[in-house]
VOZADO-692660 format. One record per residue: residue number from 1; residue in one letter; z, y, x of N, C-alpha, C, CB in turn. Coordinates in steps of 0.001 Angstrom, whole numbers, padded with zeros to 6 digits. Glycine has a CB too. Example, Ala and Ser with C-alpha at 12.3 -4.5 7.8 and 13.67 -1.06 7.14 Angstrom:
<recs>
(1; "A"; (007800; -005690; 013190); (007800; -004500; 012300); (007800; -003300; 013200); (009046; -004473; 011308))
(2; "S"; (007080; -002250; 012850); (007140; -001060; 013670); (007870; 000030; 012900); (005725; -000598; 014084))
</recs>
This chain:
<recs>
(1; "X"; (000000; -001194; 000822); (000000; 000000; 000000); (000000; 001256; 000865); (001204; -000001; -000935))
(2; "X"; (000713; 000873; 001559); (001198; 002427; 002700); (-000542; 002325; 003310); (003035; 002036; 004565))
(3; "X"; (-000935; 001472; 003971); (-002274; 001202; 004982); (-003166; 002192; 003783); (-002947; -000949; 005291))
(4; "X"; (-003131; 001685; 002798); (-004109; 002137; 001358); (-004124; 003445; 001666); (-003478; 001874; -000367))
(5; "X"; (-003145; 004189; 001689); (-002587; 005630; 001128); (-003296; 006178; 002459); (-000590; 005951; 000863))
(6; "X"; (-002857; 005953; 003658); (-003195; 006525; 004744); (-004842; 006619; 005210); (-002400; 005848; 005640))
(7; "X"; (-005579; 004965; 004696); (-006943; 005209; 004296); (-007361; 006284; 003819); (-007309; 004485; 003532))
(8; "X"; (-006985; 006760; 002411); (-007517; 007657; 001813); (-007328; 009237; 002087); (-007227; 007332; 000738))
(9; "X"; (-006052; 009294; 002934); (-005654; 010327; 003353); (-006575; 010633; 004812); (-004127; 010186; 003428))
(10; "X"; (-007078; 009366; 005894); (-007937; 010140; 006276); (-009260; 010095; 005685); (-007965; 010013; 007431))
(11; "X"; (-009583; 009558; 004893); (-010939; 010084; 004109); (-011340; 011117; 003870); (-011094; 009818; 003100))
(12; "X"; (-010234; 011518; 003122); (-009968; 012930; 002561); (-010197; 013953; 003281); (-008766; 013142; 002200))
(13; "X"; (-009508; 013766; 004330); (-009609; 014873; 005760); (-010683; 015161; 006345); (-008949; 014486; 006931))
(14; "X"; (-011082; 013464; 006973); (-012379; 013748; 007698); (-013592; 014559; 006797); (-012952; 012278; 008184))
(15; "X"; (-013784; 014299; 005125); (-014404; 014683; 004349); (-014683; 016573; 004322); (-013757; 013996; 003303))
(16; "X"; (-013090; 016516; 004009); (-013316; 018309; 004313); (-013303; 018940; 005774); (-012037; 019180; 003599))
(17; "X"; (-013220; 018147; 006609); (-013539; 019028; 007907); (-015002; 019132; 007834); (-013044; 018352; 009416))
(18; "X"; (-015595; 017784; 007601); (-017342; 018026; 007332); (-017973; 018898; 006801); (-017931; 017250; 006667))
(19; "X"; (-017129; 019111; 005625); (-017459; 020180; 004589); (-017660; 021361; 005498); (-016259; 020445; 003406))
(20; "X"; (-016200; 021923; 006451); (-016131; 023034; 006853); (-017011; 022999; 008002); (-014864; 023433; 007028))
(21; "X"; (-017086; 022064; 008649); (-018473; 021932; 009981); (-019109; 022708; 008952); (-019441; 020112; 010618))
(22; "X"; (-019986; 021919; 008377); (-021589; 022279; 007609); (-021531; 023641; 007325); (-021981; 021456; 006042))
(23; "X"; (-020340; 024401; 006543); (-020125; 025545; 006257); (-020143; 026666; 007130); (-019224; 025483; 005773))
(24; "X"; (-019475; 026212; 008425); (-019940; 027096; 009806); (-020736; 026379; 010502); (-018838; 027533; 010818))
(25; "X"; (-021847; 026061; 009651); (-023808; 025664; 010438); (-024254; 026596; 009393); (-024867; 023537; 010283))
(26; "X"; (-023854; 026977; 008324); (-024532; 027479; 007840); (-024524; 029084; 007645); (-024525; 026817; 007033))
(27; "X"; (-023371; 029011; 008162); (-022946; 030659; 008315); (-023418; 031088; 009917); (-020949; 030925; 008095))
(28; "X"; (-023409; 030043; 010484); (-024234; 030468; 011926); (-025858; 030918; 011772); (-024240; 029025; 013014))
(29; "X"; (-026113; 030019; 010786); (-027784; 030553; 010185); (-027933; 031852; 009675); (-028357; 029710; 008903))
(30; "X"; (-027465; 031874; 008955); (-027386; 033726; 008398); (-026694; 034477; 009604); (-026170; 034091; 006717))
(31; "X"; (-025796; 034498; 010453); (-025492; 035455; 011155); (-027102; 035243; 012843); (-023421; 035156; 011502))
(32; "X"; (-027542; 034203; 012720); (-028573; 034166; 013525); (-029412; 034805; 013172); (-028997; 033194; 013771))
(33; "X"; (-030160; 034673; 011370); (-031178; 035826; 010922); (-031112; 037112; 010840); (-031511; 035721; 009906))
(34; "X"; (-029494; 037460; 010652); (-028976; 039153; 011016); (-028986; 039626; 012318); (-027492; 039464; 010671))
(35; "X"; (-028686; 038462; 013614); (-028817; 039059; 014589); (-030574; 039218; 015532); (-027705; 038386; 015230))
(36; "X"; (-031324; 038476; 014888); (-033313; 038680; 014779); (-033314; 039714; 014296); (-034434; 037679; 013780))
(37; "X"; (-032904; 039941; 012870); (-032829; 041063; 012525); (-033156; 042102; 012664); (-032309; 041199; 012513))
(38; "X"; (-031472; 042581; 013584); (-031069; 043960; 014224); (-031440; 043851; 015059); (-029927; 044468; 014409))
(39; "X"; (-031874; 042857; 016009); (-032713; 043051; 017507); (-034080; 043006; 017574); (-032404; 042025; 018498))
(40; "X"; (-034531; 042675; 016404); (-036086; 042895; 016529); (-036768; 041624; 016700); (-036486; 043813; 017748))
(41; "X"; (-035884; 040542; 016984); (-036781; 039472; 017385); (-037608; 038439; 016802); (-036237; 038923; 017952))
(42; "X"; (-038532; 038266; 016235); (-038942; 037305; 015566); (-039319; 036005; 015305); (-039332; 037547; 015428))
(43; "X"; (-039113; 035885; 017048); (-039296; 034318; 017114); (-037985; 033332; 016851); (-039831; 033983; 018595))
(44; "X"; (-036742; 034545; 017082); (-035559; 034161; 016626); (-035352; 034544; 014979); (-034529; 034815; 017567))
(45; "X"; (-036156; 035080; 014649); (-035851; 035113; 013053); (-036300; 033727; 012336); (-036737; 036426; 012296))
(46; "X"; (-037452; 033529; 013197); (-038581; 032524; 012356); (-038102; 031228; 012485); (-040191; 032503; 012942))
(47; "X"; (-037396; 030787; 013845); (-036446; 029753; 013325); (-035654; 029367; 013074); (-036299; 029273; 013429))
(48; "X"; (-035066; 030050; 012408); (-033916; 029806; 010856); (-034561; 030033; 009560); (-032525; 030995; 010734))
(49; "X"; (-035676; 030232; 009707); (-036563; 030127; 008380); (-037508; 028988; 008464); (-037441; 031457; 008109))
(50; "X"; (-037623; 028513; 006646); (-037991; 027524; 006433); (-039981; 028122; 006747); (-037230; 026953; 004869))
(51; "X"; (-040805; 027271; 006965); (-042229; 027775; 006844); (-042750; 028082; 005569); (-043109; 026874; 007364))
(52; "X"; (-042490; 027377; 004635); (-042814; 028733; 003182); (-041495; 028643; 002530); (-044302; 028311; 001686))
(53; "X"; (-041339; 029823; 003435); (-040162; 030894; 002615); (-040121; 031722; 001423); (-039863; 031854; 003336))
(54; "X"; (-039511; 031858; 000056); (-039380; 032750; -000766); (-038718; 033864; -000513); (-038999; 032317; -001629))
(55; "X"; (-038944; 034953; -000802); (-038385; 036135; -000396); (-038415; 037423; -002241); (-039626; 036705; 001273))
(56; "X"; (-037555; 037496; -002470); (-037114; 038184; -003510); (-035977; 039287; -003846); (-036945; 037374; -004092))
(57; "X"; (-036433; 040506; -004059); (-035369; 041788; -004384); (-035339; 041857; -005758); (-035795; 043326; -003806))
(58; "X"; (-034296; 042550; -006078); (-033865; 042741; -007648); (-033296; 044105; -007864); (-032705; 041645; -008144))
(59; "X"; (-033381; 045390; -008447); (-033045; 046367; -008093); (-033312; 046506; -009809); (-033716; 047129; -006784))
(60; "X"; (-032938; 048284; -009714); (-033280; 048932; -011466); (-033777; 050326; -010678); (-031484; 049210; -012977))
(61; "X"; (-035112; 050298; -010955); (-035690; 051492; -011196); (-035499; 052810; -011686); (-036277; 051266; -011644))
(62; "X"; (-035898; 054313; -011206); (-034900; 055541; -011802); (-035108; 055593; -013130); (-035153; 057056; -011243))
(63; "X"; (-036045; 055048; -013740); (-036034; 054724; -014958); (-034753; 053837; -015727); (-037205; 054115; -014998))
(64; "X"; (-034130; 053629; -014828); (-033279; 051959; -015999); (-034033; 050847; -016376); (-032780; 052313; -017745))
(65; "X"; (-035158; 050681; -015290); (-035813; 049472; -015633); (-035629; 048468; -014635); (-037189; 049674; -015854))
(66; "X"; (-035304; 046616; -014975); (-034714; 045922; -014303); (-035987; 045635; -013259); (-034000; 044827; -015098))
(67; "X"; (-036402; 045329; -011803); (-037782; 044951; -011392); (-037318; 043884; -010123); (-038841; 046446; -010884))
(68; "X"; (-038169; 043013; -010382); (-037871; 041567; -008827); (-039430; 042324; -008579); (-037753; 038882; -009260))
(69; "X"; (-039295; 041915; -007361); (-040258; 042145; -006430); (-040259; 040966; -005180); (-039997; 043614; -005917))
(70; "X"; (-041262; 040168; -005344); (-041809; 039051; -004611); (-042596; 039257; -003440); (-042544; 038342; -005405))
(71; "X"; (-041953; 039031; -002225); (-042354; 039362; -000820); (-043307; 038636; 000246); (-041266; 039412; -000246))
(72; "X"; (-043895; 038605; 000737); (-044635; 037867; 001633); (-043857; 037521; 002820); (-045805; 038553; 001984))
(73; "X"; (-043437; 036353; 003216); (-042435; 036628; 004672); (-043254; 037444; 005746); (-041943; 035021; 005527))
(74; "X"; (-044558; 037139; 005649); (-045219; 038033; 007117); (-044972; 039372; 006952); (-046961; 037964; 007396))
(75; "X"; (-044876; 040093; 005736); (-044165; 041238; 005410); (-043233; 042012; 006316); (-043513; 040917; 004434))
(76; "X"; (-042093; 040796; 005823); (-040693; 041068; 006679); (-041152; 040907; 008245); (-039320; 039802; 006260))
(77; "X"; (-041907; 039881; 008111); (-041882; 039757; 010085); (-042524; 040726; 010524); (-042667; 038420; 010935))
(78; "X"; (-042970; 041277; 009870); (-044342; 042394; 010291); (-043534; 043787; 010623); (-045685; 042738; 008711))
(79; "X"; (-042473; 044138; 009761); (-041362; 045544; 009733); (-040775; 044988; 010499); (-040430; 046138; 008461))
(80; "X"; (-039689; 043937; 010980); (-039142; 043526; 012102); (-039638; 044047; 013380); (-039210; 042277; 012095))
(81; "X"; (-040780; 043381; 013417); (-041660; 043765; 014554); (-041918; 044794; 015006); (-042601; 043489; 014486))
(82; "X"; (-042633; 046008; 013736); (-042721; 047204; 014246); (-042484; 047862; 014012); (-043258; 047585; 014464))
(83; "X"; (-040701; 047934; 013671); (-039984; 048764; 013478); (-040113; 050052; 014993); (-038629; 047921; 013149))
(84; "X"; (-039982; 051266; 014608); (-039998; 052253; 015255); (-038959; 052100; 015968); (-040101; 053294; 014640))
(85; "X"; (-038900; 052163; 017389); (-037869; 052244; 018305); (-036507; 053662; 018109); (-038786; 052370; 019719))
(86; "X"; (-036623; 054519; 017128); (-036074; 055844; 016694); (-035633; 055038; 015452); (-037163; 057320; 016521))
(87; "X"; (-035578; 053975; 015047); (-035080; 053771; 013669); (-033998; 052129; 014026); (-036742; 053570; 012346))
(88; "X"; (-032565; 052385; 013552); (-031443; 051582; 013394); (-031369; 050937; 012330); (-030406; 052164; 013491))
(89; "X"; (-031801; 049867; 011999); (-031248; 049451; 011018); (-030206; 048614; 010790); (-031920; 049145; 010566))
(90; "X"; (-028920; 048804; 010049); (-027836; 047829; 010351); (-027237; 046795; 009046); (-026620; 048763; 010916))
(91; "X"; (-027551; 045891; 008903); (-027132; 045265; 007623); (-025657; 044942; 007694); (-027960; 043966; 007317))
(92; "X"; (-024492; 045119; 007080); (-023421; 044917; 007512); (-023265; 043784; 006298); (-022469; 046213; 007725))
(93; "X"; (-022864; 042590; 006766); (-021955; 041399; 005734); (-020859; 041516; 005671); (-021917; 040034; 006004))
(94; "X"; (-020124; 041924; 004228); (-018911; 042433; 004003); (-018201; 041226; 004033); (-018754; 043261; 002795))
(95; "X"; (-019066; 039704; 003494); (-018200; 038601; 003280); (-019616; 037495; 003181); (-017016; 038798; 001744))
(96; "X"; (-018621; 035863; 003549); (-019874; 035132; 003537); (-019031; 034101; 002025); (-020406; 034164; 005459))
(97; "X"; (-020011; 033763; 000753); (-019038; 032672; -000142); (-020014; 031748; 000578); (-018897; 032654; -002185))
(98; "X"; (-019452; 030343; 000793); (-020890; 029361; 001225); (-020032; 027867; 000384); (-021313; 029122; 003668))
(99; "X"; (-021524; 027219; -000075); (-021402; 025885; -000835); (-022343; 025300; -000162); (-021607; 025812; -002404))
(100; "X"; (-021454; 024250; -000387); (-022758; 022597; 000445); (-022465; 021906; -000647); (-022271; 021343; 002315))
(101; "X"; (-023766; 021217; -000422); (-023545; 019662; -001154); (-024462; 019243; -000622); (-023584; 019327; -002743))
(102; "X"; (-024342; 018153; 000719); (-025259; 017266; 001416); (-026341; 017939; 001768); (-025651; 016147; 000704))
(103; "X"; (-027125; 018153; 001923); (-028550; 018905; 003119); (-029239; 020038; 001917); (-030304; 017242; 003808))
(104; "X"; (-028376; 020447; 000876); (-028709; 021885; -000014); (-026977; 022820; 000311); (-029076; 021360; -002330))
(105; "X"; (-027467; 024219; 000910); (-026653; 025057; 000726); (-026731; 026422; 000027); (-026343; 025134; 001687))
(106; "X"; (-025843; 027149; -000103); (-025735; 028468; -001122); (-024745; 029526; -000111); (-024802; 027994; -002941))
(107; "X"; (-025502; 030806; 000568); (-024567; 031803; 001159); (-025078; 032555; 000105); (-024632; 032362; 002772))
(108; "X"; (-023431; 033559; -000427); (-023626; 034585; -000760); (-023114; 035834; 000033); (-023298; 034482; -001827))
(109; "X"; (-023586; 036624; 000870); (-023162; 037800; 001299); (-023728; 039141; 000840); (-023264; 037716; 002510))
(110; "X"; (-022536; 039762; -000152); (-022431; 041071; -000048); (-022401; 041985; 001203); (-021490; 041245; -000632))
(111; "X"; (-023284; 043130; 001243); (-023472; 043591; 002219); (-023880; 045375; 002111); (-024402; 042644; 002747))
(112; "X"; (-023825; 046370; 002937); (-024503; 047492; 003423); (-025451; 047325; 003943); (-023988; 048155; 004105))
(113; "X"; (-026246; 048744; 003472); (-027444; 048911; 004729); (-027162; 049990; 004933); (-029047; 048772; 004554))
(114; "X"; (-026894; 050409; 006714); (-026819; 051437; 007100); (-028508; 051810; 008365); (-025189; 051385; 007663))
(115; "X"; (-029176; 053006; 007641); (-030047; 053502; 008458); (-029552; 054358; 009149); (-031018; 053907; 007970))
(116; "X"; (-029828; 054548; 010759); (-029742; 055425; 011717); (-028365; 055864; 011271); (-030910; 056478; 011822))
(117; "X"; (-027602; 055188; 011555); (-025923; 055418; 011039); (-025569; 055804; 009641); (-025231; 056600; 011831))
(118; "X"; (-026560; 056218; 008710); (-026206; 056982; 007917); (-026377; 055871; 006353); (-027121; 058418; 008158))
(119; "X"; (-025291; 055694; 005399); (-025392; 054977; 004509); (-026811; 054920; 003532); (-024303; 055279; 003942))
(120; "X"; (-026974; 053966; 003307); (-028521; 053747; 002595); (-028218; 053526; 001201); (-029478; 052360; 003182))
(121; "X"; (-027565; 051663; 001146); (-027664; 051236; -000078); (-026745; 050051; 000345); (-029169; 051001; -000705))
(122; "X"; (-026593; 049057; -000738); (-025952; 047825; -000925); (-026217; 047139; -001855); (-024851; 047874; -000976))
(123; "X"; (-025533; 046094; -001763); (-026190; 044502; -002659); (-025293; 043540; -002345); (-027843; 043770; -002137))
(124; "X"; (-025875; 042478; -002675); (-025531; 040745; -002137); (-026716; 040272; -001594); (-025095; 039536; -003417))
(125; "X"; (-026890; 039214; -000904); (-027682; 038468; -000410); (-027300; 036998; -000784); (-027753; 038776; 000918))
(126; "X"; (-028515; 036485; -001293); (-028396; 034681; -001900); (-029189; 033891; -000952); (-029178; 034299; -003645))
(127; "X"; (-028513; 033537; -000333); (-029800; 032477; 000635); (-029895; 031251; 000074); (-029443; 032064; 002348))
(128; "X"; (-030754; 030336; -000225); (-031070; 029053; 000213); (-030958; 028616; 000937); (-031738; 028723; 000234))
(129; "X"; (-030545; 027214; 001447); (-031184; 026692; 002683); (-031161; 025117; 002433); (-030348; 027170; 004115))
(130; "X"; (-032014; 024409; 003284); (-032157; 022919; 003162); (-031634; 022480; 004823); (-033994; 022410; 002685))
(131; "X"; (-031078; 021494; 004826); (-030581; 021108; 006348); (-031640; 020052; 006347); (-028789; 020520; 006670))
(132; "X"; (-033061; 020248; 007447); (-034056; 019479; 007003); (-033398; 018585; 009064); (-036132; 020550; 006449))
(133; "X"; (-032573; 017291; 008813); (-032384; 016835; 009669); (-031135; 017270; 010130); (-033293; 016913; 010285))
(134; "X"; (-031274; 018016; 011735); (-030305; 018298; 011931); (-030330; 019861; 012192); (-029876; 017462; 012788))
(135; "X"; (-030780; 020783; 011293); (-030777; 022269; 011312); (-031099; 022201; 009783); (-031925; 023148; 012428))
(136; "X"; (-030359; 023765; 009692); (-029751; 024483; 008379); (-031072; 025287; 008547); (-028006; 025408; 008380))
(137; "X"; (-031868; 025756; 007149); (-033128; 026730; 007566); (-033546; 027267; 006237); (-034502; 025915; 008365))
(138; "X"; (-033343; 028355; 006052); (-033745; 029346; 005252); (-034631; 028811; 004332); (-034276; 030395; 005931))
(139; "X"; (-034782; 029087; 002840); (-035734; 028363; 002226); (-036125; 029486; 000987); (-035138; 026797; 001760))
(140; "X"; (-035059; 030147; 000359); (-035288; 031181; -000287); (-034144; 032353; -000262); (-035581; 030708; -001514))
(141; "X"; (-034911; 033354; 000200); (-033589; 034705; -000270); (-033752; 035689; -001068); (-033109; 035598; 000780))
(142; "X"; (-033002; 035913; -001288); (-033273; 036734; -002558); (-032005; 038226; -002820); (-033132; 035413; -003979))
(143; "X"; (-032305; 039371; -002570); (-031348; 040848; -002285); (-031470; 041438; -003620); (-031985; 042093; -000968))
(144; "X"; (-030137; 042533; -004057); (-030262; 042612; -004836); (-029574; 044455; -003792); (-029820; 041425; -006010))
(145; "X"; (-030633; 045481; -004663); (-030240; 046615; -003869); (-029698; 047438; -004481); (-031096; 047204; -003255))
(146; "X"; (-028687; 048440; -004740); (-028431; 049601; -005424); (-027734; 050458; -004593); (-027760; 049396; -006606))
(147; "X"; (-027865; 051874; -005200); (-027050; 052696; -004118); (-025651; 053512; -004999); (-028280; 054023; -003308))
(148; "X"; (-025389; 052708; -006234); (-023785; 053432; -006388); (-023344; 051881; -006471); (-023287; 054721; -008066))
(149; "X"; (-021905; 052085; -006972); (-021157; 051045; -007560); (-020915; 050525; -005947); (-022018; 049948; -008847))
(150; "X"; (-020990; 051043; -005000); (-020775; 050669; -003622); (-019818; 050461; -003192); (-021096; 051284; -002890))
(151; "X"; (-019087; 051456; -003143); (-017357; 051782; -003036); (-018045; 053038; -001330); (-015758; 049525; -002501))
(152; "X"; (-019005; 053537; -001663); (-019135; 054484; -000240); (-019443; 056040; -001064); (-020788; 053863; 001067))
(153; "X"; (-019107; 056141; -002512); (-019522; 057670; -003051); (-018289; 058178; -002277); (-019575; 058064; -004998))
</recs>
């Protein structure tokens, strides 16, 4: 009975340390695409991304109208790239929530964008990702932008 108990007790354990491994593989992925990012690099962006990537914003127009807007990744790689050497851009992650379940994960980070020091806007960020083997890799993201309700008026 005791042997039983102690079985399950390390089951249990080893189970959620896995959990928390996977959880910091996957938070290493998003802080790898923030740091391509802010440095410009793209060959380090591109692998933590899946090869067809979804890319999606969600915002409300000065109208009060709700609008997604569907991105091309070469898009993004393309502003990465030639971003103006006079221009900072800084995405700050206020927080990471992250879910696994076996080789599908879910980051949510709320975040800032600060241009050339100066406050822009904010959101959340939803990533996808599939652990295709033994790497975590971007599969769909999706931002959601506004500039009140921030906590920076």
């Amino acid at each position: 009975m005791v042997r039983g108990i102690l079985y399950l007790i390390v089951i249990m354990t080893s189970t959620l340390y896995g959990q928390e491994n996977e959880k910091n593989s996957v938070k290493a992925t998003v802080d790898t695409f923030f740091e391509a990012f802010h440095k410009g690099d793209t060959v380090l962006l591109k692998s933590v991304m899946a090869d067809k990537i979804r890319l999606q914003t969600a915002y409300r127009d000065k109208e009060g109208k709700d609008v997604l807007v569907t991105d091309e990744p070469q898009k993004l790689i393309d502003a990465i790239a030639n971003r103006p050497a006079d221009q900072k851009w800084d995405e700050r992650l206020l927080e990471y929530n992250i879910q696994v379940d076996g080789n599908m994960a879910n980051a949510w980070t709320p975040y800032e964008f600060w241009f050339n020091d100066k406050f822009s806007h904010c959101g959340v960020n939803s990533f996808q990702l599939f652990k295709d083997g033994e790497h975590w890799k971007i599969i769909y993201l999706m931002d959601t932008r506004r500039r009140n309700g921030c906590g920076n008026e």
